[in-house]
N, C-alpha and C positions, 0 to 999 in steps of 0.2 A: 723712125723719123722721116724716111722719104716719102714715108702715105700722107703723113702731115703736109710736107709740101707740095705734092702733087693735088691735093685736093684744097688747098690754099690758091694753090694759081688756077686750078680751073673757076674757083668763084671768082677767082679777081678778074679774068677774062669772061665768065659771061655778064657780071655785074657792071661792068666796064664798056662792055659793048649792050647796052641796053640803058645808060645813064649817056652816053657820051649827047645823043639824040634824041628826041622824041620825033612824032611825026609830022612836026612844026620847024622841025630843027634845031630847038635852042635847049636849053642846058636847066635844068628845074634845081636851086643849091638846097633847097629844105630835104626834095626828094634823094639826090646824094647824099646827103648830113645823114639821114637818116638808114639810110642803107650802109652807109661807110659804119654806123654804130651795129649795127642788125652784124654786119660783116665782121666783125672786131670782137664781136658776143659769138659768134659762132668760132671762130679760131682759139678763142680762151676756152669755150667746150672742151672743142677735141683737143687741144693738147694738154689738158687736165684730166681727160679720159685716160690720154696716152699714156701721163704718167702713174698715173694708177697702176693702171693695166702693168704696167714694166717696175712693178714695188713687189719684190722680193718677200713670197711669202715662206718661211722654211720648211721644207717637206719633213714627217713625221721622224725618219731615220736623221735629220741634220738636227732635230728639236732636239730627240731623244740623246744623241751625242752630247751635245748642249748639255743637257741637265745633268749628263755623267760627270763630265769636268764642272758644271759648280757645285754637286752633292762633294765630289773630291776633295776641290778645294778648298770648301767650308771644313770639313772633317779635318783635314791635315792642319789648319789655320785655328781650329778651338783644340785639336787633341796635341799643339808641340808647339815648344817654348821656342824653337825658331835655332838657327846655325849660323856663325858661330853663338855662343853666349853673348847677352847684350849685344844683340844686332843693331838693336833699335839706337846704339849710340854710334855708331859708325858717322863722322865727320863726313862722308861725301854725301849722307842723308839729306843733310840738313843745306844742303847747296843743289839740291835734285839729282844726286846722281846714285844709281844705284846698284853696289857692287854683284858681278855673277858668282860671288862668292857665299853673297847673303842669301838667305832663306827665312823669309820672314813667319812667325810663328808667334801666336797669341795667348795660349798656354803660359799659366803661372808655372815658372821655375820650382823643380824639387818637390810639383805636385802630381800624380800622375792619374788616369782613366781609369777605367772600372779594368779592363783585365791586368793591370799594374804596370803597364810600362806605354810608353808614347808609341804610337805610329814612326817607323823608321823611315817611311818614302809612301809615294802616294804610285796608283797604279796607274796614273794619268802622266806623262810628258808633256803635256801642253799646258800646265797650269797655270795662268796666271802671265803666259806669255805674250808677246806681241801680235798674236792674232785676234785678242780679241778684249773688249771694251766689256770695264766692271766698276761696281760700287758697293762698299762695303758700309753700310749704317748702325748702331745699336742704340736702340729707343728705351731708356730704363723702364722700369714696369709700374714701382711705385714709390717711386723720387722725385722730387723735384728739379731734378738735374737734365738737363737738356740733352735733346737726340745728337750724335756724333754720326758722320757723313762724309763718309773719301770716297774718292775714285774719281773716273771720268766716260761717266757713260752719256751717251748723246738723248736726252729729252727727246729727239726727234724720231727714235728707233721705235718700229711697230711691237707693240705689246708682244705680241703673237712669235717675236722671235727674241725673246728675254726669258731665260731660263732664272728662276728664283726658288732661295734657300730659305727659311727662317726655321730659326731654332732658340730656345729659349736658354739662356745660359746664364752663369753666376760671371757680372765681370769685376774686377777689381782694379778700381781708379788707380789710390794712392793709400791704402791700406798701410800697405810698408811701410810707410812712413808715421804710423800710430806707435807713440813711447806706453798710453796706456788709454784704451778704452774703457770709461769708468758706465759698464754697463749693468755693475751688478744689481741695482734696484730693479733692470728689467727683466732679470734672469729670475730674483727673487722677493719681488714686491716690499709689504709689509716682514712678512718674514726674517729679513734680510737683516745678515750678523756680521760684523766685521772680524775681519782673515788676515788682518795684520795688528799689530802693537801700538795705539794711539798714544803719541808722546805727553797729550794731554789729559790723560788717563790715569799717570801716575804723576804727574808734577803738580804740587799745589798750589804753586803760583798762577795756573792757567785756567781755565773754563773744562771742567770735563765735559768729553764727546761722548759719553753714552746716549744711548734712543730714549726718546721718552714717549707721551700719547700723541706728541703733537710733531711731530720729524724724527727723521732717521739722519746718522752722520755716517759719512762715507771718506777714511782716511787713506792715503795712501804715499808711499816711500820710493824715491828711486835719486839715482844720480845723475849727477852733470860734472860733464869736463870742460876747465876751461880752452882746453884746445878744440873742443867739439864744437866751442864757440864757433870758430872761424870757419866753418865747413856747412852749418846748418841754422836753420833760424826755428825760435820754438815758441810755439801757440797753442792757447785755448782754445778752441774752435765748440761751440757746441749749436744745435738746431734752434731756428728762431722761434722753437715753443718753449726755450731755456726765460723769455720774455712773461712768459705765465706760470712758473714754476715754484716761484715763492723761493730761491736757491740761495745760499750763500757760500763765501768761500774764502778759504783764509791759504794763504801758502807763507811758509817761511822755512831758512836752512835751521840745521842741527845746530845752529851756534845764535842762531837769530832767531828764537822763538816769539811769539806776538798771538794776541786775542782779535786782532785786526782783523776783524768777517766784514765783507766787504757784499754788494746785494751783486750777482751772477745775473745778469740781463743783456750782456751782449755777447751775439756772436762767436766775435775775434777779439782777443785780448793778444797781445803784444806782451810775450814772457822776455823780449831780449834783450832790453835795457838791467831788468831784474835782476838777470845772470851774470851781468856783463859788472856789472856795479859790484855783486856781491863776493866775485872770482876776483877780483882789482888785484889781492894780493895771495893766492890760494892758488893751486891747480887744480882744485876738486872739491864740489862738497855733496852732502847729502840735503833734498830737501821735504819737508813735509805739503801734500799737499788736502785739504780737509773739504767737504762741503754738504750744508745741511741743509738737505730737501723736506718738505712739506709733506706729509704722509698722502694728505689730498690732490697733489701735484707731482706725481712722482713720473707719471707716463711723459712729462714734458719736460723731465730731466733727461737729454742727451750731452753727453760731451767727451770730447777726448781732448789729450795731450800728445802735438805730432812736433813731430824735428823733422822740417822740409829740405833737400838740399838748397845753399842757396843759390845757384845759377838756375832752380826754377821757379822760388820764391816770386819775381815779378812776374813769369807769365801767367801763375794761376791767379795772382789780385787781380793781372789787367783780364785776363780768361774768366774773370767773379767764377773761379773755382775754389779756392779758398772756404770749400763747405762744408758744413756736417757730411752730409749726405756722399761725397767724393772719398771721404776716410771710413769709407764702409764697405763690403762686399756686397755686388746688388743685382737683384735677379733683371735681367735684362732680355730683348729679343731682339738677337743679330740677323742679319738680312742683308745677304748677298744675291746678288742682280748680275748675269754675265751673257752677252750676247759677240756674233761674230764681228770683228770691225772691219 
């Protein structure tokens, strides 16, 4: 910075002493105007050289560091469900504060890596600590589900000193929370034979569900508690090619049977009024749920049945996560970016 002003005030004294006069004596203000701009363009130069010049490029040994702790970090981050259990719900999260007790880890619980156990510690101490500025993203591959993007790395940091990971990985939205993914048409096309006991199969009051040339029926059985009411909210959810699929779908309990097929064209259906009505005076029932696909439309049957918690019911509506594609397992490419700060 002092070269800068020592060659600042010498133009401004020889500029100054050679404007003050001419050989007339008097004072030219166009020929100043324009020297004072000529002078103003030369000081913006050099002190835009200067700072160039003093922009920290990182030498190959401080890169090579660099790349160690984000290859680590990423490793320890997909290979371990994180310390303690349910980190991720810790109460001072959610207010920004974060305990040195936690150890965050992205690793599905009770699944484990190719040599059968997680990574116990990583060989790196500095991971993820206060020295240095990162950003964690995962771009799904082929979803329609939108890129996810934390951290706080500065747009303004030189390329050249960003150490970056990408790896290509299975992640899992909200899986868990699938009561049943009705995916056996994909598993098994036309083929495809039902693996449970259709109630309307043996009752002659009812429409039997056997397959004919023209659709396949796809039943299936499970339970609801009325106390499981208060704790979860349950929905239809299926992909919006469920809109071309030719689908129908009838649901009723063991005591409330019904031919009531109904045409599958949306999304989100809303199972929680259903339950809530049919439980009034019950603590439990069984119910069936039935739907018959189109032989020719069968690739655009997806759907499942999820019990959401409900403290996160309205973030995923207002999130428009609320989707097929979220209640799936999905190959993705995570991309972590770590540089010094």
């Amino acid at each position: 910075m002092r070269i800068k002003h020592l060659i600042k005030n010498h133009i401004l004294q020889c500029k100054i002493r050679n404007l003050i006069k001419d050989q007339y004596g008097l004072l030219h203000s166009t020929e100043l105007l324009l020297s004072i701009i000529l002078l103003l363009f030369i000081i913006a130069t050099i002190a835009n050289l200067s700072d160039n010049l003093n922009e920290k490029i990182l030498s190959e040994e401080e890169f090579n560091t660099l790349e160690t702790i984000a290859i680590e970090s990423s490793d320890y981050l997909l290979n371990n469900p994180g310390n303690p259990e349910n980190w991720e719900e810790d109460d001072g999260l959610n207010n920004g504060i974060v305990s040195r007790n936690i150890i965050p880890g992205l690793a599905v619980k009770k699944k484990i890596i190719d040599n059968g156990e997680f990574y116990s510690e990583s060989e790196s101490d500095e991971i993820l600590n206060g020295s240095y500025q990162s950003t964690m993203a995962i771009y799904p591959l082929k979803s329609k589900i939108g890129p996810l993007v934390m951290g706080n790395l500065d747009d303004n940091i030189n390329d050249n000193n960003i150490a970056v990971v990408n790896r290509t990985v299975k992640c899992d939205y909200y899986s868990s929370f699938v009561v049943y993914d009705f995916n056996d048409f994909e598993l098994s096309g036309d083929d495809y034979d039902e693996d449970e006991i259709c109630n309307h199969d043996t009752n002659p009051n009812l429409t039997n569900h056997s397959n004919d040339e023209r659709s396949l029926w796809l039943c299936k059985n499970f339970k609801i508690y009325k106390k499981s009411l208060e704790n979860y909210d349950y929905y239809l959810i299926s992909d919006e090619s469920i809109k071309n699929s030719n689908s129908y779908w009838i649901l009723e309990s063991l005591n409330k049977t019904n031919d009531d097929r109904q045409s599958l064209d949306q999304e989100i259906i809303d199972l929680n009024q259903v339950f809530i009505n049919d439980l009034e005076n019950s603590s439990e029932d069984i119910y069936s749920i039935h739907f018959n696909v189109d032989k020719n439309h069968i690739n655009n049957f997806k759907t499942v049945l999820v019990a959401i918690p409900k403290n996160m019911t309205n973030n995923l509506i207002s999130n428009d996560e609320l989707k097929y594609d979220y209640f799936n397992v999905q190959d993705v490419n995570f991309v972590m970016k770590i540089s010094y700060d």
